[in-house]
TORKOL-4160 file (C-alpha; in steps of 0.2 Angstrom, whole numbers, padded with zeros to 4 digits, m for minus):
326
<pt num="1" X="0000" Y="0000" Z="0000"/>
<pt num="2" X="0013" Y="0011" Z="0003"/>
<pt num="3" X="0021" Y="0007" Z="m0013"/>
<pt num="4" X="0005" Y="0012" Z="m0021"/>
<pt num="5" X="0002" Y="0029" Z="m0013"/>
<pt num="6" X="0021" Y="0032" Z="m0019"/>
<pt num="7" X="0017" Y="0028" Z="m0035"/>
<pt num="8" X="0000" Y="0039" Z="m0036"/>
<pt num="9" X="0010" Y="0052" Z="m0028"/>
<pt num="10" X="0026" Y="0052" Z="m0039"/>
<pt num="11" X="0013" Y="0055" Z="m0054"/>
<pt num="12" X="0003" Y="0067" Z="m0047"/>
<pt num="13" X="0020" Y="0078" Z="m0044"/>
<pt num="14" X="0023" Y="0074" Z="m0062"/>
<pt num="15" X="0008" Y="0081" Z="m0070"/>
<pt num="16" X="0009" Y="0095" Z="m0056"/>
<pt num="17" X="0027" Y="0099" Z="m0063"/>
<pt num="18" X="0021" Y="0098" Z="m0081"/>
<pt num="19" X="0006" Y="0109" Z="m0079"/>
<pt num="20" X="0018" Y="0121" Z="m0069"/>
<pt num="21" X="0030" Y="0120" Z="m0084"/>
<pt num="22" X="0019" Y="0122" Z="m0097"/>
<pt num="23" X="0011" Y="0138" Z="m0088"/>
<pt num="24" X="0027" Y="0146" Z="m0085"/>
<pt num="25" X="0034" Y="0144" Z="m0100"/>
<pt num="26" X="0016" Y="0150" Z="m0111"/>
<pt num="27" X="0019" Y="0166" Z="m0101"/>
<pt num="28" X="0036" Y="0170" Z="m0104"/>
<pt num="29" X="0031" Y="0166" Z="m0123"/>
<pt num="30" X="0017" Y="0177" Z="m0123"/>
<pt num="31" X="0027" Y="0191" Z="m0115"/>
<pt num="32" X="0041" Y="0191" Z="m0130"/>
<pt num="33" X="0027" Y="0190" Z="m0144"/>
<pt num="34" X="0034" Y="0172" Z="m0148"/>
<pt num="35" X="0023" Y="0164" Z="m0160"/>
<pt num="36" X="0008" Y="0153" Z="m0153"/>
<pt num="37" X="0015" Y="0138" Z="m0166"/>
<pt num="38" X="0030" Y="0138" Z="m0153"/>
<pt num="39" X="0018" Y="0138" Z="m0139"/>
<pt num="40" X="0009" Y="0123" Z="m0145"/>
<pt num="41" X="0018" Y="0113" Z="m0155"/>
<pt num="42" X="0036" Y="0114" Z="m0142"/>
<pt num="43" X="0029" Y="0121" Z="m0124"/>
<pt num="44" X="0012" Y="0112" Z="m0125"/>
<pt num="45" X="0019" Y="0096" Z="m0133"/>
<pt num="46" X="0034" Y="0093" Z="m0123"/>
<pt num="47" X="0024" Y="0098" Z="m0106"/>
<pt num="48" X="0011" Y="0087" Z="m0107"/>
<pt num="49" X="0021" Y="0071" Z="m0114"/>
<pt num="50" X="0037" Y="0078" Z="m0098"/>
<pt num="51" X="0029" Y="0065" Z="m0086"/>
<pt num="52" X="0036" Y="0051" Z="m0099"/>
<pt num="53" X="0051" Y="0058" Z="m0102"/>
<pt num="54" X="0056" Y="0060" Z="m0084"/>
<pt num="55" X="0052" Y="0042" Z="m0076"/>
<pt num="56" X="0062" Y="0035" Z="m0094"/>
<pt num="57" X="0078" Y="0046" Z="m0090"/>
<pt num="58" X="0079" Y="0040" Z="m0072"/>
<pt num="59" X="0073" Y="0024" Z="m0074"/>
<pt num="60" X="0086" Y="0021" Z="m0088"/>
<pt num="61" X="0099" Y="0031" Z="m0078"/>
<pt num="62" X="0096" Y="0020" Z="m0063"/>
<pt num="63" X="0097" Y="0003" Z="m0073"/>
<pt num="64" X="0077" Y="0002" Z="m0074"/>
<pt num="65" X="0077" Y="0000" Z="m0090"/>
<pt num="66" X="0061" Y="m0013" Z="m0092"/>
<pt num="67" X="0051" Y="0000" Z="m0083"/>
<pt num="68" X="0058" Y="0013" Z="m0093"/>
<pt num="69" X="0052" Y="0002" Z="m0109"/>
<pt num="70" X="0034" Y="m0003" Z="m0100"/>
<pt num="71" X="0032" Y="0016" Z="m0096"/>
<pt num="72" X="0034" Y="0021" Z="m0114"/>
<pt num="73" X="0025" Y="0007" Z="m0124"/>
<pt num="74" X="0013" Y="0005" Z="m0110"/>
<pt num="75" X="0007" Y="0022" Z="m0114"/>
<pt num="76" X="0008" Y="0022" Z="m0132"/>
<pt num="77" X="m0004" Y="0006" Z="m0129"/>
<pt num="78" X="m0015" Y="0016" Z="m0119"/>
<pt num="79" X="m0015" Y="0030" Z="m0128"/>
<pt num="80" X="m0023" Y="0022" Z="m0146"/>
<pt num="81" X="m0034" Y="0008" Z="m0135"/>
<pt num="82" X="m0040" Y="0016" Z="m0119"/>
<pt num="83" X="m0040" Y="0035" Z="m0121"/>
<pt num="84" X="m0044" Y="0036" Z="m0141"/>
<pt num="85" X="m0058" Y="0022" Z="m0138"/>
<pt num="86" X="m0066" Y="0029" Z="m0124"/>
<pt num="87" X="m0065" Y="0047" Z="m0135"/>
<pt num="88" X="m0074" Y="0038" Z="m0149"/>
<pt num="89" X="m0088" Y="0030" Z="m0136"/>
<pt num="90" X="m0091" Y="0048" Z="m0131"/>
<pt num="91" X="m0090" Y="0057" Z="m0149"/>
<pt num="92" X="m0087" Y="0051" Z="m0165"/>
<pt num="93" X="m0070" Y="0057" Z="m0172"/>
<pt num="94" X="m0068" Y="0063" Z="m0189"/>
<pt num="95" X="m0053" Y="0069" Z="m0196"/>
<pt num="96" X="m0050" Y="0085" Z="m0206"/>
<pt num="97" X="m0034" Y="0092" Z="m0202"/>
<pt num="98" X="m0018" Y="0090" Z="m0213"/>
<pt num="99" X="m0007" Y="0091" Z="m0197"/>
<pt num="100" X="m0017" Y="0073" Z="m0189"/>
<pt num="101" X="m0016" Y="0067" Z="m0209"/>
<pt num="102" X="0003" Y="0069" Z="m0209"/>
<pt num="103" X="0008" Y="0063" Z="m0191"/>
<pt num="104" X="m0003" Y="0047" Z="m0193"/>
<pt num="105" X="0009" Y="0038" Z="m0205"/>
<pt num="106" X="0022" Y="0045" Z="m0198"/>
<pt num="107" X="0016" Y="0037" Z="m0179"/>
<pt num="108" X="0015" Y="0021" Z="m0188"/>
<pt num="109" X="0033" Y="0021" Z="m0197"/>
<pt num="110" X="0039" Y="0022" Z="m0179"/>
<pt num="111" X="0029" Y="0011" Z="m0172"/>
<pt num="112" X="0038" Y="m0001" Z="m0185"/>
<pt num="113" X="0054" Y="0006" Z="m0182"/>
<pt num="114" X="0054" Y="0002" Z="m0165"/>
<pt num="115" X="0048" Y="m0017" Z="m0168"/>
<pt num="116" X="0060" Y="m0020" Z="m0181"/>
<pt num="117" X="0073" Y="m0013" Z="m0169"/>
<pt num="118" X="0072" Y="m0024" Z="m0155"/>
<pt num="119" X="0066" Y="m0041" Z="m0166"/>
<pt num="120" X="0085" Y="m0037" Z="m0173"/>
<pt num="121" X="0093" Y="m0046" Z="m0158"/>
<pt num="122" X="0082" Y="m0061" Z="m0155"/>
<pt num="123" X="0082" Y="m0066" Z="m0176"/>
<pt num="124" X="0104" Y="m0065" Z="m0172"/>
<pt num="125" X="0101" Y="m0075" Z="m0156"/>
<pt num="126" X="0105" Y="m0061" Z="m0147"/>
<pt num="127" X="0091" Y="m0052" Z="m0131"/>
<pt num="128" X="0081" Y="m0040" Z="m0139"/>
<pt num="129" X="0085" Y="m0021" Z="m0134"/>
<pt num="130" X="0086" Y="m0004" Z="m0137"/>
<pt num="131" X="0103" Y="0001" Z="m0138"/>
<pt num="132" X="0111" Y="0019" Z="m0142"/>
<pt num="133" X="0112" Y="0015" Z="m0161"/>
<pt num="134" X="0093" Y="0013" Z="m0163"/>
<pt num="135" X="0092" Y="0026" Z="m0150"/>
<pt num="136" X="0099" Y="0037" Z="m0163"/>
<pt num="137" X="0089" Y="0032" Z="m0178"/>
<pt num="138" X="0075" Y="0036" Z="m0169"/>
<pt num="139" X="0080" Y="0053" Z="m0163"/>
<pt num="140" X="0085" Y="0055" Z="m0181"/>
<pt num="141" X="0070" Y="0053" Z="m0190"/>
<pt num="142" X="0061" Y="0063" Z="m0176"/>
<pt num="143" X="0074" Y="0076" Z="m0183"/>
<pt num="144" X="0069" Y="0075" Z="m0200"/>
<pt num="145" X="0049" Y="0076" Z="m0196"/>
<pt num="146" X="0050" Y="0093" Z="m0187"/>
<pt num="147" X="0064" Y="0099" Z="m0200"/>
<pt num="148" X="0052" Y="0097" Z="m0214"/>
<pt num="149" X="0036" Y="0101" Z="m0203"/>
<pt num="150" X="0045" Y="0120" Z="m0200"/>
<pt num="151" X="0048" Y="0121" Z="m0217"/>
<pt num="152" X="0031" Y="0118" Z="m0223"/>
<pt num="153" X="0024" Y="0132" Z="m0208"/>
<pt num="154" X="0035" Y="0145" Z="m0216"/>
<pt num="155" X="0033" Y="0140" Z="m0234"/>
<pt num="156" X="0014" Y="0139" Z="m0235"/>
<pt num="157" X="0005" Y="0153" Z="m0231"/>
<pt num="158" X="m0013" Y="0147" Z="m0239"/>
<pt num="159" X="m0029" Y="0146" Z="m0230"/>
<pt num="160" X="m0029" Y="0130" Z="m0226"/>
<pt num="161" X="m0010" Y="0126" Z="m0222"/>
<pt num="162" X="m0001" Y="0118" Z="m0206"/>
<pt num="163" X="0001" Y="0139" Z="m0199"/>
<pt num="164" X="m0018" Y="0142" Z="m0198"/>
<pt num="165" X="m0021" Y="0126" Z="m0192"/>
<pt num="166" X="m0009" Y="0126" Z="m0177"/>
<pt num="167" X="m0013" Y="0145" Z="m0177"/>
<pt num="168" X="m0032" Y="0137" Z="m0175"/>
<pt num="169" X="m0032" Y="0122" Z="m0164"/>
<pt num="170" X="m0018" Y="0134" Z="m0150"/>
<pt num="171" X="m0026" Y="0140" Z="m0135"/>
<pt num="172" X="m0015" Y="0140" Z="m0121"/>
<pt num="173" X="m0013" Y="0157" Z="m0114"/>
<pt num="174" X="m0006" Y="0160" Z="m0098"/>
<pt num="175" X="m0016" Y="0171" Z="m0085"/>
<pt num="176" X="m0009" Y="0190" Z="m0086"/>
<pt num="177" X="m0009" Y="0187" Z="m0062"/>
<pt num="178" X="0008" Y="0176" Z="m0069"/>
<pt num="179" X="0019" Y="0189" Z="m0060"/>
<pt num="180" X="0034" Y="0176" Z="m0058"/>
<pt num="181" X="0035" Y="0164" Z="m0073"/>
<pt num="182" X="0055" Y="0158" Z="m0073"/>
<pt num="183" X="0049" Y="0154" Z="m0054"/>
<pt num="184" X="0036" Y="0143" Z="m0062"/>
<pt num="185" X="0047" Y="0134" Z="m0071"/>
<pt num="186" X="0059" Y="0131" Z="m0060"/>
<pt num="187" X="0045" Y="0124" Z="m0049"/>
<pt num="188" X="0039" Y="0110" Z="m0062"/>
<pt num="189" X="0058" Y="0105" Z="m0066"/>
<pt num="190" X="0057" Y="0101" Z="m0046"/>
<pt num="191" X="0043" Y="0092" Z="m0045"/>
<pt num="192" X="0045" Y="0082" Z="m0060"/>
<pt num="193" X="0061" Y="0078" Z="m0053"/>
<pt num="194" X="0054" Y="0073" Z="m0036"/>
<pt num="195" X="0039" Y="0065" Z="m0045"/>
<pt num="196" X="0052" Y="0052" Z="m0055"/>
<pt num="197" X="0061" Y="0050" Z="m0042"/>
<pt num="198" X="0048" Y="0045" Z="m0032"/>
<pt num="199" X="0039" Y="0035" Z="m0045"/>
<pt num="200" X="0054" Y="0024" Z="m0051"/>
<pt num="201" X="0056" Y="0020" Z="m0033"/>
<pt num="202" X="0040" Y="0014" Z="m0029"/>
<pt num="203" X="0035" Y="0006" Z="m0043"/>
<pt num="204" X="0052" Y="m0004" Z="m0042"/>
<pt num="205" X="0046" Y="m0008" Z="m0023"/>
<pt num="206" X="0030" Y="m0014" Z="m0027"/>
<pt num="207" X="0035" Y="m0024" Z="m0041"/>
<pt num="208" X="0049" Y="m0033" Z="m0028"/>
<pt num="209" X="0034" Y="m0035" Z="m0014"/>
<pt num="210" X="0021" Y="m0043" Z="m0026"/>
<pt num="211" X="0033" Y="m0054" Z="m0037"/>
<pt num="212" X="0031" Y="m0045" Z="m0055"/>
<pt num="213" X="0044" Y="m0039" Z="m0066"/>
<pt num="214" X="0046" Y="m0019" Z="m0065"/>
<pt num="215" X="0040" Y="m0019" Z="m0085"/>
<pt num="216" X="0023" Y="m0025" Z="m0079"/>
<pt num="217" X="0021" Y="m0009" Z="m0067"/>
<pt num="218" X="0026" Y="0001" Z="m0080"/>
<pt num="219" X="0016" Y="m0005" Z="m0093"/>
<pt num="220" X="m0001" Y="m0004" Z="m0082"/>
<pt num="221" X="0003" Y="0007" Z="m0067"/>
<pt num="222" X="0015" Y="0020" Z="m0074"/>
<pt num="223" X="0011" Y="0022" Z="m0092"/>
<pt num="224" X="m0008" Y="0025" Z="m0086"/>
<pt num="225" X="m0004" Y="0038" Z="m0072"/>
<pt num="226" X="0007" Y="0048" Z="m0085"/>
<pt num="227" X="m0006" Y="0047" Z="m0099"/>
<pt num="228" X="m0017" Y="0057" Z="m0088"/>
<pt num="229" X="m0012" Y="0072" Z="m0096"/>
<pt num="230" X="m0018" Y="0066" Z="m0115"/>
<pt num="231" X="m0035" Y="0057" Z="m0105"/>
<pt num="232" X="m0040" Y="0071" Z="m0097"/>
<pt num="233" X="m0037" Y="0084" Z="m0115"/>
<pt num="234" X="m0045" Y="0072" Z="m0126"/>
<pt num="235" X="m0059" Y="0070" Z="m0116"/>
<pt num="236" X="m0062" Y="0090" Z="m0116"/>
<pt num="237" X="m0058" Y="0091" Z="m0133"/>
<pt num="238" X="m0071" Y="0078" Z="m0139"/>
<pt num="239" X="m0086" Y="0085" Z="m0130"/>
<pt num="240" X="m0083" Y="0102" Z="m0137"/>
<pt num="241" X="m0081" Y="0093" Z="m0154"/>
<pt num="242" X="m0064" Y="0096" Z="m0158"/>
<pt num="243" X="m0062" Y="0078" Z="m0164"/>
<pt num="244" X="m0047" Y="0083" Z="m0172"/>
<pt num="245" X="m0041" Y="0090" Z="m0157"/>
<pt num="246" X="m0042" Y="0075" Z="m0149"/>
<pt num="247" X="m0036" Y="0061" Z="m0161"/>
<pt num="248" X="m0019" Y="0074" Z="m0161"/>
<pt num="249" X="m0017" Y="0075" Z="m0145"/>
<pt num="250" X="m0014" Y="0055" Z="m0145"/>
<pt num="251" X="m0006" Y="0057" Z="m0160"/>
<pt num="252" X="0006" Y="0069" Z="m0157"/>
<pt num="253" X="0009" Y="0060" Z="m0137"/>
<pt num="254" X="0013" Y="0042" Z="m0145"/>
<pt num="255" X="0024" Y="0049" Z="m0160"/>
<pt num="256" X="0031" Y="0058" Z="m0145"/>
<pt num="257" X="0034" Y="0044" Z="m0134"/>
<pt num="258" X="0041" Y="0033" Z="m0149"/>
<pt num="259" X="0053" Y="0045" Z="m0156"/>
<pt num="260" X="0060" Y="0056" Z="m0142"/>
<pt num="261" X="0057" Y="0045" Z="m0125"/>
<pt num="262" X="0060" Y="0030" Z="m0128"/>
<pt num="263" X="0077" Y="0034" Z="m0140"/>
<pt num="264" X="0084" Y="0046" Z="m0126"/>
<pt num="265" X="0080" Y="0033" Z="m0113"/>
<pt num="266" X="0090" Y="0022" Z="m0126"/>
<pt num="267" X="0105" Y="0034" Z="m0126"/>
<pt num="268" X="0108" Y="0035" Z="m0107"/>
<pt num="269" X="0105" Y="0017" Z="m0104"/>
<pt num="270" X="0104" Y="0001" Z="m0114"/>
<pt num="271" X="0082" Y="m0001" Z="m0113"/>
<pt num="272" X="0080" Y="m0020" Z="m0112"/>
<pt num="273" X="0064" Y="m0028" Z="m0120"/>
<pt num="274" X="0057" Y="m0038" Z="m0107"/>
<pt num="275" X="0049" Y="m0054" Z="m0108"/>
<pt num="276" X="0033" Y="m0052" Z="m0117"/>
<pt num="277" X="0039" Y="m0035" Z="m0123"/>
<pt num="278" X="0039" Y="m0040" Z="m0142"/>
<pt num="279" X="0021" Y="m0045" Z="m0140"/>
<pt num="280" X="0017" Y="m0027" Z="m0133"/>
<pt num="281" X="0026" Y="m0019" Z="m0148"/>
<pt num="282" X="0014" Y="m0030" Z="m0160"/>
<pt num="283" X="m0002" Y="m0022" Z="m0151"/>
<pt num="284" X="0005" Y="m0003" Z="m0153"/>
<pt num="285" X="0008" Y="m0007" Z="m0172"/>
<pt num="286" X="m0009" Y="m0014" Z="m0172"/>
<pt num="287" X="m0016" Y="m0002" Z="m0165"/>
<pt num="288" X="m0008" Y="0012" Z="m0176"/>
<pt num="289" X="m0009" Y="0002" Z="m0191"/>
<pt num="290" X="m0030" Y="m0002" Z="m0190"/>
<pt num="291" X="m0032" Y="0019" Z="m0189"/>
<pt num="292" X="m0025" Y="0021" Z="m0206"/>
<pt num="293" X="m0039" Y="0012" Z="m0215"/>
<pt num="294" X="m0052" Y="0020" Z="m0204"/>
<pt num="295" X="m0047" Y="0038" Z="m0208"/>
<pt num="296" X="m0039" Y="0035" Z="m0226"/>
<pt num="297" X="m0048" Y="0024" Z="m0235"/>
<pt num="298" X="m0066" Y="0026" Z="m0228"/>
<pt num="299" X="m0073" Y="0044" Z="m0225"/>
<pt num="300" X="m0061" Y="0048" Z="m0213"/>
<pt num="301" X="m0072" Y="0044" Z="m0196"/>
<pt num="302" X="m0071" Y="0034" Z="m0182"/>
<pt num="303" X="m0088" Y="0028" Z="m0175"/>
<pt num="304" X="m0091" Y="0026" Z="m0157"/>
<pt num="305" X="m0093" Y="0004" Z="m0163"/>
<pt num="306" X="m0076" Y="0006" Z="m0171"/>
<pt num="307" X="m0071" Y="0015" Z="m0154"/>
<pt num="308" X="m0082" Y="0002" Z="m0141"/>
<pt num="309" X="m0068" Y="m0013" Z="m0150"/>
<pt num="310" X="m0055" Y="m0004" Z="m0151"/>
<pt num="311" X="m0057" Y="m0002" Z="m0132"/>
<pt num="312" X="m0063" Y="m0019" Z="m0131"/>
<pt num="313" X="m0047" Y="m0026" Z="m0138"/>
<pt num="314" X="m0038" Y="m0015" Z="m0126"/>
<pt num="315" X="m0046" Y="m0022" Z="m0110"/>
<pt num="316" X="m0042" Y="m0042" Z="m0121"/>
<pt num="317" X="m0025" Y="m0037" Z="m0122"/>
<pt num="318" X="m0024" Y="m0032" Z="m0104"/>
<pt num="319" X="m0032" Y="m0047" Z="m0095"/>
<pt num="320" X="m0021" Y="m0058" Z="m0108"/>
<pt num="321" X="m0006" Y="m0049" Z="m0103"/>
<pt num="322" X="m0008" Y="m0051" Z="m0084"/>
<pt num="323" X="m0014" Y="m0067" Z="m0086"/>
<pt num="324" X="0001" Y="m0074" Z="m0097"/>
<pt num="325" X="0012" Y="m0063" Z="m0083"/>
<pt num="326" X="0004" Y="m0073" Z="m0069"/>
């Protein structure tokens, strides 16, 4: 129990921290006239997906790797199966946006990056991993995606290109009372600090009291608790009918997790796929791979039935997993 309350603890000093740091910083840009596209696309993006990123660092950096790999994975999972299929029960999603139209293939190309990756080492008889080579792949083609995505801001200037949708869809402001903002930032670096910290260590003591492997915890404890962040803006975003809003949120968060997280993770420490890892690459792929046809190849919606199985074959997944874990 105590592991618990300092697992529900660490991530509520996460979110805390990334709220704080979001806030902050969506001041200081407002106060230098920097564009909203910065706001939304670097201050917004990395603040909600900084919960993630800090459990992976010190959980690599203190030889947690599985956790680190369960956190990231585990949310991506959660991400396309739980959040986006509750979305979808609540209001049907329909995509219009260029910016979700590009990022979708692009989720799925890392999402099959990432599985080829790590089936490298068990086809060469070797244990499957994340190494600092693949770490730097990943990070490469993250690279590449926001390169060409800048370009495109400054280059099309019509009516309907990526700057008036961002331009659109951003509306984070930071209240004008915001007296002290570089405190505020300084404040959520803190807490997501403590809020790793404390995270990684009680997640590694309550995988040790109960007999599970730490990837366990981070696939279905930690992953969920971080993912808060994308539940809680989809949600809002689909009852005010911002379906796009809200399949980009998820978007954006796994591409995130998959491209930057995960990789840096790889870089300070070797991320070991653990037993039963592979099988949970092959559901994120899936899961990336069945919204292709539904919002390219029909007309581009996705139905609260298509949504109730979706989250139907995430609660499967789940009960299998834990089962087969058992």
């Amino acid at each position: 129990m105590l592991s618990l309350a300092g697992i529900a603890g660490g991530i509520a000093l996460l979110i805390g921290g990334g709220a704080l740091l979001v806030r902050g910083a969506s001041e200081i840009a407002t106060r230098h006239n920097i564009s909203p596209i910065i706001v939304g696309l670097v201050i917004v993006g990395f603040g909600t997906s900084s919960p993630e990123l800090v459990v992976n660092i010190i959980g690599a950096a203190t030889g947690q790797g599985e956790l680190a790999f369960g956190n990231a994975v585990g949310s991506n999972i959660a991400n396309l199966g739980l959040i986006l299929g509750i979305t979808a029960c609540l209001v049907p999603i329909t995509i219009q946006s260029s910016i979700v139209r590009r990022e979708l293939p692009l989720l799925l190309l890392a999402t099959t990056m990432i599985l080829v990756l790590a089936l490298d080492g068990p086809i060469e008889g070797r244990p499957a991993v994340i190494g600092r080579s693949d770490a730097v792949v990943l990070l490469l083609v993250f690279t590449i995606f926001v390169y060409i995505s800048i370009l495109d801001m400054i280059r099309v200037q019509s009516k309907d290109s990526l700057l008036s949708e961002i331009a659109l869809h951003t509306d984070v402001v930071a209240p004008a009372s915001v007296r002290y903002p570089w405190h505020m930032i300084l404040g959520g670096f803190v807490l997501l600090f403590l809020g790793g910290e404390l995270t990684i260590r009680s997640s590694v003591s309550f995988a040790e009291s109960i007999g599970i492997p730490a990837a366990i915890v981070g696939l279905f404890v930690v992953s969920l608790g971080t993912s808060m962040p994308e539940l809680v803006t989809s949600i809002i975003a689909a009852l005010r009918n911002e379906s796009d809003l809200a399949l980009g949120n998820v978007v954006g968060s796994n591409i995130f997790n998959s491209l930057v997280v995960l990789p840096v993770s790889g870089l300070i420490g070797k991320v070991n796929v653990p037993a039963g890892g592979i099988g949970d690459l092959v559901m994120s792929w899936l899961l990336a791979a069945i919204l292709i046809p539904i919002f390219f190849l029909g007309k581009g919606r996705l139905g609260r039935a298509v949504g109730a199985l979706i989250l139907i074959a995430y609660l499967v997944y789940v009960t299998v997993r834990l089962t087969y874990t058992a």
